[in-house]
C-alpha positions in Angstrom: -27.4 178.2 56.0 -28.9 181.3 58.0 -29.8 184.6 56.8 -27.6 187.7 56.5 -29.6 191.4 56.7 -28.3 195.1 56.5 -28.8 198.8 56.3 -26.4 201.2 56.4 -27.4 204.9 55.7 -24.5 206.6 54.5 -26.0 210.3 54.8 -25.5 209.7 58.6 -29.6 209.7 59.4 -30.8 207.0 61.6 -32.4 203.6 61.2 -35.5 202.6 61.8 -35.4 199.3 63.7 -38.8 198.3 61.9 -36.7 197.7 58.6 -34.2 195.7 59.6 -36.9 193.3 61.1 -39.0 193.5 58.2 -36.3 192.1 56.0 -35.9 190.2 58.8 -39.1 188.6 58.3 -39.1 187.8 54.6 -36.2 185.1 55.3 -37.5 184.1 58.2 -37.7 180.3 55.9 -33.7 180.5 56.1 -33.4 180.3 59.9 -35.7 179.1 62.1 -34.3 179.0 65.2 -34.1 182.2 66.3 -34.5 185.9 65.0 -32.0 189.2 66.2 -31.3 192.3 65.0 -28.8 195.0 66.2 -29.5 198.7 65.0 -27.3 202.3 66.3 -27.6 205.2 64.3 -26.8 205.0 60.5 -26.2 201.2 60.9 -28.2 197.9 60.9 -27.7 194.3 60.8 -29.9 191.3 61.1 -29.7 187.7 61.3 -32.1 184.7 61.1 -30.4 181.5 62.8 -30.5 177.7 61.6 -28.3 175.6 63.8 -26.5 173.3 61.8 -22.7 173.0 63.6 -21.6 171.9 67.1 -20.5 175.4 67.1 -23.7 177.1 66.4 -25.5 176.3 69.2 -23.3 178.8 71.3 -23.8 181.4 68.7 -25.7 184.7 68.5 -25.9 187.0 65.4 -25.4 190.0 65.2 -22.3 190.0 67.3 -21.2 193.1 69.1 -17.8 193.0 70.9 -17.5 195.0 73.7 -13.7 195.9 73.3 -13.2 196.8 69.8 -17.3 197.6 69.1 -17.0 195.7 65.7 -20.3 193.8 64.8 -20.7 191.0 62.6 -23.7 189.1 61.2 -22.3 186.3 59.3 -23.8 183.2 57.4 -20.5 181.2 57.5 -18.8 178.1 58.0 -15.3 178.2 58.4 -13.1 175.1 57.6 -9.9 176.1 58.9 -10.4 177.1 62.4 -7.6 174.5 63.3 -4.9 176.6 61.9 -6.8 179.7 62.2 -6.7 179.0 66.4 -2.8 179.3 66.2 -2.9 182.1 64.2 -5.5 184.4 66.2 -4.4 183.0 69.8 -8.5 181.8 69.8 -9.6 178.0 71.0 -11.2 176.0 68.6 -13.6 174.8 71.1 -17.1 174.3 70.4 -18.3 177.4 72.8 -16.6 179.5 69.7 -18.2 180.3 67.0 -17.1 180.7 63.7 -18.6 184.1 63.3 -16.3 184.5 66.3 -13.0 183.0 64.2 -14.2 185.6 61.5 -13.9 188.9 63.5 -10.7 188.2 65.2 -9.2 187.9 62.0 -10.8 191.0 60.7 -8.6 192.4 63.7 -5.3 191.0 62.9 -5.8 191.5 59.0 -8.1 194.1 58.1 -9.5 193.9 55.2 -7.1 191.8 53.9 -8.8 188.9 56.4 -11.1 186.7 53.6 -7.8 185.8 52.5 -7.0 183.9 55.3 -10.4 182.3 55.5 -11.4 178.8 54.1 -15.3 177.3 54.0 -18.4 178.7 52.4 -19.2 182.0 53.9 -20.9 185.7 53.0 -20.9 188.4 56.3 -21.0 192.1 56.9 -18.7 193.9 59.8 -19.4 197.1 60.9 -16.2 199.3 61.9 -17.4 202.1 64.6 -14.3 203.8 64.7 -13.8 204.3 60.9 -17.5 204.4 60.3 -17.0 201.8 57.8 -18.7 198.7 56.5 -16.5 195.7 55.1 -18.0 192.4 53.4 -17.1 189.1 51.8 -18.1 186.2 49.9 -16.9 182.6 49.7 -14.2 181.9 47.1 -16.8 180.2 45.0 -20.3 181.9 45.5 -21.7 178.9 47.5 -23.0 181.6 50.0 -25.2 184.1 48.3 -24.9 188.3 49.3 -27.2 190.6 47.4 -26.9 194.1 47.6 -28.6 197.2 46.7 -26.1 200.7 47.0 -27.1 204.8 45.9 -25.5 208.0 47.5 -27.3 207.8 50.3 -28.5 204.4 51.5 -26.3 200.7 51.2 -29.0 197.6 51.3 -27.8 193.7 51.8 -29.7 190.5 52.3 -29.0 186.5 51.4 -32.2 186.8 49.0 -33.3 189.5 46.8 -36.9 189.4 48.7 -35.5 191.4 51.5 -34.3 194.0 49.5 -37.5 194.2 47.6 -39.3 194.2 50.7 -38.2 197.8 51.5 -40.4 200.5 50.1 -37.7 202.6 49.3 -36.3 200.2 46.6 -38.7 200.1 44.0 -38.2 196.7 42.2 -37.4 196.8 38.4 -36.9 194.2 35.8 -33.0 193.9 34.4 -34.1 193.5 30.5 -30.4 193.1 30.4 -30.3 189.9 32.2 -33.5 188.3 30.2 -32.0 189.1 27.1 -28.8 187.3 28.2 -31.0 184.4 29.5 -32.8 184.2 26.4 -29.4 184.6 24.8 -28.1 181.7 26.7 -24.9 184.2 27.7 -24.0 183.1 31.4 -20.8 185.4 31.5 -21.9 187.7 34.3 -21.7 187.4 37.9 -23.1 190.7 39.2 -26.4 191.6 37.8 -29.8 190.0 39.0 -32.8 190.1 37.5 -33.8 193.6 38.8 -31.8 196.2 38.0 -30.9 197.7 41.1 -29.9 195.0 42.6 -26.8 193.0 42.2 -24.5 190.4 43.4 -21.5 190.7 45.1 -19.1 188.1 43.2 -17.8 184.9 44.8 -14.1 185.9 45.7 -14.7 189.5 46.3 -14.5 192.2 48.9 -17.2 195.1 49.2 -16.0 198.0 51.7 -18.0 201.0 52.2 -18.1 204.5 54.0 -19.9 207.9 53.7 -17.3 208.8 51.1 -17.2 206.2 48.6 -16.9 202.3 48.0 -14.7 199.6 46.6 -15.0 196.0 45.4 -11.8 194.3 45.2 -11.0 190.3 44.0 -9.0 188.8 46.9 -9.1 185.7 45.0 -8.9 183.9 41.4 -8.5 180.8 39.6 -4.6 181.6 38.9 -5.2 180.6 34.9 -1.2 179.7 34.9 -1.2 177.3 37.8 0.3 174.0 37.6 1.5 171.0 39.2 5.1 169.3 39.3 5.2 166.3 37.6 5.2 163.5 39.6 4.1 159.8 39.6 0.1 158.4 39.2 1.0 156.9 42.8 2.1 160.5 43.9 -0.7 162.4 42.2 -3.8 159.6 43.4 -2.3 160.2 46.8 -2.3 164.1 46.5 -5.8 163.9 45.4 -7.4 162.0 47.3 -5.9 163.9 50.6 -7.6 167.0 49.4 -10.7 165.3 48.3 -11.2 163.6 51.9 -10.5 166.9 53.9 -13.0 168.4 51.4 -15.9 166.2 52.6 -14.6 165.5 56.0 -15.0 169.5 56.8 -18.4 169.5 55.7 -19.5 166.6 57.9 -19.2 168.7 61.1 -22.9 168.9 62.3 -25.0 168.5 65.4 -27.9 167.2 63.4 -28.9 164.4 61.0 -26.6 164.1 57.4 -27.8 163.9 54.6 -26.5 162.9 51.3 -27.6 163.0 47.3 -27.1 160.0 45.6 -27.4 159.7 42.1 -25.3 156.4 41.5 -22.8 158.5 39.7 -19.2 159.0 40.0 -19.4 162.3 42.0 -22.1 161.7 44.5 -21.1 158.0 44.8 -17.5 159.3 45.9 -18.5 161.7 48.6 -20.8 159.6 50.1 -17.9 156.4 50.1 -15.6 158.8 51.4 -17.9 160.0 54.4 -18.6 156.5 55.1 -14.5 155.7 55.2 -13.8 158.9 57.5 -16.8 157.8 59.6 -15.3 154.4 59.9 -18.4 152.8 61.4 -18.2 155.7 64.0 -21.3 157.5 63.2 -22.5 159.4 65.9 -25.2 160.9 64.5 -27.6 159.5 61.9 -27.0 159.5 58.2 -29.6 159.3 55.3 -29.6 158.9 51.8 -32.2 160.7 49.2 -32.2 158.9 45.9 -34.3 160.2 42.3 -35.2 157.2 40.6 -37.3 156.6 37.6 -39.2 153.6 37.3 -41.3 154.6 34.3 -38.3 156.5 32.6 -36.1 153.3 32.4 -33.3 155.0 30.3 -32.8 158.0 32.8 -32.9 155.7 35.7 -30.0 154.7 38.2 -31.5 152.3 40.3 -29.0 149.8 39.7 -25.8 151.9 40.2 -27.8 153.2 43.5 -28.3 149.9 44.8 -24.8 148.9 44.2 -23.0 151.4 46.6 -26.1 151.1 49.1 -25.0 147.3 49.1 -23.2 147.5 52.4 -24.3 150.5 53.8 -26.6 150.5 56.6 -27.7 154.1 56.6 -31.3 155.5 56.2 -32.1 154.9 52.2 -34.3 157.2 51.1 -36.2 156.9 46.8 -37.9 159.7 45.8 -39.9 159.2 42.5 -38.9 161.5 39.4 -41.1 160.9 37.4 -44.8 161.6 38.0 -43.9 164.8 38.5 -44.3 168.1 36.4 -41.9 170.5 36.3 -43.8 172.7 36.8 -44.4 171.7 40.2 -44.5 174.2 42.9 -43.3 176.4 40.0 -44.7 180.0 41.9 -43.4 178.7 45.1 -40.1 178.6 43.7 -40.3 182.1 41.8 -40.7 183.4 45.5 -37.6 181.7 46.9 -35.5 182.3 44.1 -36.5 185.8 42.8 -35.5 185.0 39.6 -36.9 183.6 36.5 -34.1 181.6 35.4 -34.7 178.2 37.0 -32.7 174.6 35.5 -35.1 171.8 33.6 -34.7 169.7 36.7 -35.2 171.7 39.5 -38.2 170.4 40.2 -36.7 167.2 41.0 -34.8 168.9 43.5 -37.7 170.5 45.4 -39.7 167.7 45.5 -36.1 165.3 47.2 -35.9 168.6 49.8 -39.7 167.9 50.8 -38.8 164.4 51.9 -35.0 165.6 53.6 -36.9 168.7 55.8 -40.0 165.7 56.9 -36.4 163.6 58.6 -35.1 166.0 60.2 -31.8 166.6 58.3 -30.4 170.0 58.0 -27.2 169.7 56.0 -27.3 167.9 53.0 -24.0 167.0 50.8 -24.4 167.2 47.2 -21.8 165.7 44.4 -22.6 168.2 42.2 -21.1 169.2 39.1 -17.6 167.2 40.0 -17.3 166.7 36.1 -17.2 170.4 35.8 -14.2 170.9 39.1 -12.7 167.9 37.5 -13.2 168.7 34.0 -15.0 167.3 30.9 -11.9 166.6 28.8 -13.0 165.4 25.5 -11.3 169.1 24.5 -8.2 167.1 25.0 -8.1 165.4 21.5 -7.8 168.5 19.6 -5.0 169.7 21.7 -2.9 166.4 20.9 -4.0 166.6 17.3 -2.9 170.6 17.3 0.5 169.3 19.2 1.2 166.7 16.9 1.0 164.2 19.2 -0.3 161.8 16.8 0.3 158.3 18.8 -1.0 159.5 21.9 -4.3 161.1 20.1 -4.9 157.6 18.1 -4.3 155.5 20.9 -7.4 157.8 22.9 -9.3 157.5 20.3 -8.9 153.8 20.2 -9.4 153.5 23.8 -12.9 155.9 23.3 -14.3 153.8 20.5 -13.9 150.6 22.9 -15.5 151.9 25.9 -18.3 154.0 24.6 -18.8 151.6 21.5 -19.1 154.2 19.1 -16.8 153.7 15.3 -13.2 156.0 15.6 -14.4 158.5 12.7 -17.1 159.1 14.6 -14.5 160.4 17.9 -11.9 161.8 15.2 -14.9 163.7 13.6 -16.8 165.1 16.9 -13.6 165.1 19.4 -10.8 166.6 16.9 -12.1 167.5 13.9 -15.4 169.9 14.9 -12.9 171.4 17.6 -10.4 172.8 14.4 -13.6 174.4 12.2 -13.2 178.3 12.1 -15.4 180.3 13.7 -17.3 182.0 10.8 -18.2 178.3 9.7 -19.3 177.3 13.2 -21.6 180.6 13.3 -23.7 179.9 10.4 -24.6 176.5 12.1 -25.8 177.6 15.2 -29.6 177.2 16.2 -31.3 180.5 15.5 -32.0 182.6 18.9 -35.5 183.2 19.6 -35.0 186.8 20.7 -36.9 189.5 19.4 -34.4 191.6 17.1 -35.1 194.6 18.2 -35.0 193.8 21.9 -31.2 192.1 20.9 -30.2 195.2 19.0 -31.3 197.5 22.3 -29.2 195.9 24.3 -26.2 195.0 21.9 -26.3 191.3 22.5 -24.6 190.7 19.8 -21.6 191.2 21.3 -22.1 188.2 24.0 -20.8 185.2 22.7 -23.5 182.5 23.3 -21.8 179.9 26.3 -21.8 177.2 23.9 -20.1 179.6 21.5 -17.3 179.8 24.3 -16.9 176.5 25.2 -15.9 175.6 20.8 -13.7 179.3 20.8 -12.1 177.4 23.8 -11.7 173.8 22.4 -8.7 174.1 21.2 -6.5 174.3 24.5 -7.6 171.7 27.9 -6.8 173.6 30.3 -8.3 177.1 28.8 -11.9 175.5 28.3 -11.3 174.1 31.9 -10.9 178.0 33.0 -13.4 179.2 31.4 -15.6 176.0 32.5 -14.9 176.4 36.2 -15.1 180.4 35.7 -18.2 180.8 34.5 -21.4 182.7 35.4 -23.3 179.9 35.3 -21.2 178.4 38.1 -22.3 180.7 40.7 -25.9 181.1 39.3 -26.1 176.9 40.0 -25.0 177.3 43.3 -26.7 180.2 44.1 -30.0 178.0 42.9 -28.9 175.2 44.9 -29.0 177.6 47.9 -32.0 179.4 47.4 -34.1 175.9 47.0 -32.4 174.4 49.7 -33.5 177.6 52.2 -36.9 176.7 51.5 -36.5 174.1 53.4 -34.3 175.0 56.0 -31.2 172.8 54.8 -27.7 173.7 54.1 -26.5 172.5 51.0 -22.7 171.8 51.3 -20.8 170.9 47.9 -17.0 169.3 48.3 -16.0 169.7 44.8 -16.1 173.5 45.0 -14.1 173.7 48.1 -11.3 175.9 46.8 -8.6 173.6 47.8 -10.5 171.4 45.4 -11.3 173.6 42.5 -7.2 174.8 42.9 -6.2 171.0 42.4 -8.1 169.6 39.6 -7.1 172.6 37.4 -3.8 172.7 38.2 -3.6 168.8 37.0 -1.9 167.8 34.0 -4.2 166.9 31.3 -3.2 162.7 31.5 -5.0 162.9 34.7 -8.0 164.1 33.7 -8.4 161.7 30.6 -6.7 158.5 29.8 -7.3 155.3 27.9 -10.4 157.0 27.5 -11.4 157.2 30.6 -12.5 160.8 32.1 -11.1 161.7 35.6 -9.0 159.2 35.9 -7.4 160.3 38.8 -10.2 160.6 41.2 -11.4 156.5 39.8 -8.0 155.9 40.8 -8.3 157.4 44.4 -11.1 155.7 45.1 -10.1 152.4 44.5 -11.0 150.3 47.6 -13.4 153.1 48.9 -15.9 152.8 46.0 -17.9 149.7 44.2 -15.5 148.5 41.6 -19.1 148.9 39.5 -19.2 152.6 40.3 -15.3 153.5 40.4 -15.6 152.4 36.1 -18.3 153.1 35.4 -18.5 153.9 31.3 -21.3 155.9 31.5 -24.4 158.3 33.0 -27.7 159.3 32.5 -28.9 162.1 30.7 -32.4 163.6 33.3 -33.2 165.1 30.2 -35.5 162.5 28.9 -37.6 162.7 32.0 -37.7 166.2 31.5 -39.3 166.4 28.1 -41.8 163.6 28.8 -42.8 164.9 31.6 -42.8 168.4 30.4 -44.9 167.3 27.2 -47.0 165.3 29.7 -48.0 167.1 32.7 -47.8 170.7 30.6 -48.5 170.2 26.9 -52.3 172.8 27.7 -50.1 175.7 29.4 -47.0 175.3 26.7 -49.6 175.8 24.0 -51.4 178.6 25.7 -48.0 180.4 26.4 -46.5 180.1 23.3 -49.7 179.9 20.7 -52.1 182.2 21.9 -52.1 184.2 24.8 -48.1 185.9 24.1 -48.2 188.9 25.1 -45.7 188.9 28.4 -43.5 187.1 25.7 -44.1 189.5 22.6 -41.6 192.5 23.6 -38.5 189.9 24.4 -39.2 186.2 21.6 -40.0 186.6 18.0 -42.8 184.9 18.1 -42.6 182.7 15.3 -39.7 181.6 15.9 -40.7 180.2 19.3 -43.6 178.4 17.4 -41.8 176.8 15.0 -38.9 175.4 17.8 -42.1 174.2 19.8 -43.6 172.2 17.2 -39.5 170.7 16.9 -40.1 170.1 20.8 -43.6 168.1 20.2 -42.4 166.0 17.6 -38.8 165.2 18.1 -38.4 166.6 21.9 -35.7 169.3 20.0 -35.4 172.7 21.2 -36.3 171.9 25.2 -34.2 174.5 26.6 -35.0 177.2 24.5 -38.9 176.2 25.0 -38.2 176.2 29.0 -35.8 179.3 29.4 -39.7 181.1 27.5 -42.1 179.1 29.3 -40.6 180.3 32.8 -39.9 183.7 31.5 -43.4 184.4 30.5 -45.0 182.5 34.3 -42.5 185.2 35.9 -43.7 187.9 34.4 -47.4 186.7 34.8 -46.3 186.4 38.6 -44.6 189.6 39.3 -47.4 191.5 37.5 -50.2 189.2 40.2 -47.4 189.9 43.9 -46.0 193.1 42.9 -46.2 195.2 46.0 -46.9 192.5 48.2 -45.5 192.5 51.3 -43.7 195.4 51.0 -43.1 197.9 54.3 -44.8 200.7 54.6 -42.4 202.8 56.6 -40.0 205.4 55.0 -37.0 207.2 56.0 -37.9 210.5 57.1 
């Protein structure tokens, strides 16, 4: 994790060196071991460093090379350098960075280079001799590139901040994207929360001249891919080959690991298979950062946490959850994230990053959302029942009822059934939207399907709701979260479920892998057999944060909900029907209903309280004359 800046003028007038380090400066949090820029004519690139690899200790950003007189800045980690090495003719020593790997491949390829590239990346490369500007983004969006474009000037930066930062970008509010937020309608990937800035997509290409520019996909989720069929021997095998490189390539670091663990199936796996490729052969030290909830009993993992930590004689680390508010640190995190759209529980987050930055640790590996890579495959029933594959379906839903303890109607009624009602039905039972009507109607959001709408329209097939599942909006806008919040602290979040190698597996698995005997991802229990606690490899279950959340929430907040939402509304009165949001808080009060809904406004209206307050803060004073 580092910090990508840029500035390319594409009228052909000259940069002033001053910007580049004044965007510079307002990532400064992302890299704190050293600061460059690089600036000629129409063109400027900057780069804030946080040694994390072997590798980037040799490294300086911007790159020029003196042969060709390309020049890169790059916040990248590439995980094939191996084959890469054959391929380019280029050592994989340690003097070589990676940055390094990237712009000899943007010689032998072009533009056709991020192709070739695996790991989680986002750089710029500035061609001299075409007077052209090419950049890229990771398959998934794990590395974050925002961009600001006109006729005349081309702006990028890994935070929105930097961007803002520049007089000549006046900062304005994307109504669009709070009406999609309050719409709960996560199906975009480009726009941001001002509306001159955007996102470049993960899996894309942005190339730009004087003349014009393109954005091209140079890689999707093939929505056709499938495996062979083979034996559960073959396919545990298969899996678990990918899943170890997936975590072994994110171990390479010169600094303290660290690792989330939540007790869970995910994190519990990456950490177990670190451990195995280790093989007692550590040479550097390992930590573990642990939420637990000692006054939240039902929400807390203690004993799951415990239970892999058993034999493993790393640094433990147990961070409370639950004296906290979350609204802890709330402006601090409106800063790092430029956005008002922050999860229920990132708080927790924050709060476990505090205690990784105090040890030391810069890179941090996270199990997250491995349901999601792997699936959630309850969507499965419907498909048998729609199939006619009657046996199989009542034999799942046997095999549900026993492990979860819940009657068979009540799986045949939630798992089949609700998955077959028509869409017109399902409509009239959704929770009202709090938007204002008007506000809706301006910006046709009527036309979004809600994401939970989605998720039942896709119901009816496994492996579509899995598409649109891994495919989503909200996908990237987690990870690109998980990024900002980590930079605060200087750590590099790494996450070995979204490797693509990963992500290209578990959907291309057949859906007996992903559910059987009612048990969900099957196959990955099955690969760790022998590397995880028996406890933790069947698990039945796992908590639900929520239940901290709204205590807390009620707790620590119930003063500021009240005045947000009951009396003083008017950041809130253009965007919420009011009334509406009344009547869903006093759900939230009495039967902790609604939380989502009361957050998602809660957030919205601090965000727009803090813009109005830091508004022109910060901001450059120079121009372009």
């Amino acid at each position: 994790m580092s910090a990508i800046t840029g500035i390319f003028y594409r009228d052909g007038r000259s940069v002033d060196s001053r910007m580049i380090k004044k965007m510079n400066d307002r990532l400064a949090h992302r890299g704190p071991d050293g600061s460059s820029t690089w600036c000629e004519g129409p063109v400027a690139f900057g780069h804030q460093m946080l040694f994390t690899t072997p590798e980037s200790l040799h490294e300086e950003l911007p790159f020029i090379d003196d042969d060709s007189g390309l020049v890169i800045t790059a916040d990248a980690r590439v995980d094939n350098r191996e084959k890469l090495s054959k391929l380019l003719e280029l050592e994989d020593i340690e003097k070589i960075s990676d940055s390094l790997f990237i712009l000899q491949a943007y010689q032998k390829w072009g533009e056709k280079c991020s192709e070739h590239l695996l790991g989680d990346f986002a750089f710029a490369i500035w061609d001299p001799d075409k007077e052209r500007m090419f950049c890229a983004r990771d398959h998934m969006g794990v590395k974050p590139f925002y961009y600001y474009l006109s006729d005349d000037l081309f702006l990028f930066a890994s935070e929105i901040k930097a961007i803002n930062g520049i007089l000549l970008v006046e900062p304005r509010i994307n109504e669009l994207a709070i009406a999609k937020c309050l719409a709960i309608v996560h199906d975009d990937r480009e726009i941001t929360f001002f509306s001159n800035v955007y996102r470049l997509p993960g899996g894309h290409n942005l190339s730009l001249d004087c003349k014009g520019h393109k954005i091209e996909e140079y890689w999707n989720l093939d929505p056709e891919c499938e495996l062979p069929d083979r034996s559960d021997d073959e396919y545990k095998k298969i899996f678990y080959d990918v899943f170890s490189e997936a975590v072994r390539c994110r171990l390479r670091s010169t600094f303290p690991l660290g690792f989330t663990l939540s007790g869970g199936l995910d994190s519990s796996s990456v950490l177990c298979t670190a451990r195995n490729i280790f093989k007692g052969e550590e040479s550097i030290p390992i930590h573990t950062y642990s939420l637990i909830f000692d006054n939240v009993p039902e929400v807390d993992e203690s004993f799951y946490i415990n239970t892999v930590l058993e034999d493993i004689e790393y640094n433990k680390h147990f961070i409370r959850g639950d004296n906290l508010s979350p609204l802890f640190e709330i402006k601090k995190m409106f800063w790092h994230l430029d956005s008002p759209h922050i999860g229920p529980n990132a708080f927790l987050n924050w709060k476990l990053y505090e205690n990784v930055q105090k040890d030391g640790v810069r890179i941090l590996l996270t199990g997250f959302d491995g349901d999601t890579v792997l699936s959630k495959p309850y969507m499965y029933q419907t498909e048998l029942f729609l199939n006619l594959q009657f046996k199989k379906l009542h034999n799942e839903m046997i095999c549900l009822s026993k492990r979860f303890g819940n009657n068979y109607t009540y799986y045949l009624k939630n798992y089949v059934l609700t998955g077959l009602v028509p869409d017109i039905y399902r409509n009239i039972r959704k929770p009202k939207l709090i938007i204002n009507k008007d506000f809706a109607i301006e910006h046709d959001i009527n036309k979004y399907d809600s994401y939970a709408n989605n998720v039942w329209k896709k119901r009816k097939n496994l492996k579509n709701y899995h598409y649109h599942q891994i495919t989503s909006g909200l996908i990237q806008k987690s990870l690109e979260d998980w990024d900002a919040r980590s930079a605060a602290f200087s750590i590099e979040t790494r996450h070995p479920f979204f490797d693509k190698r990963m992500v290209e597996l578990c959907y291309a698995l057949p859906p007996e892998q992903k559910l059987k005997n009612g048990w969900d991802r099957v196959i990955m229990r099955r690969a760790m057999e022998n590397i995880l606690p028996y406890k933790i490899q069947w698990r039945r279950t796992k908590s639900n944060l929520s239940e901290n959340f709204i205590k807390s929430l009620l707790f620590y907040e119930k003063d500021t909900l009240t005045n947000i939402i009951c009396e003083d509304t008017h950041n809130l009165d253009k965007y919420v029907q009011i009334e509406e949001l009344k009547k869903a808080y006093s759900k939230f009060k009495a039967q902790g209903t609604n939380s989502y809904r009361i957050w998602v406004t809660t957030t919205l209206a601090l965000w727009l309280k803090y813009k109005e307050n830091h508004d022109g803060e910060n901001k450059t004073s120079l121009t372009h004359e």
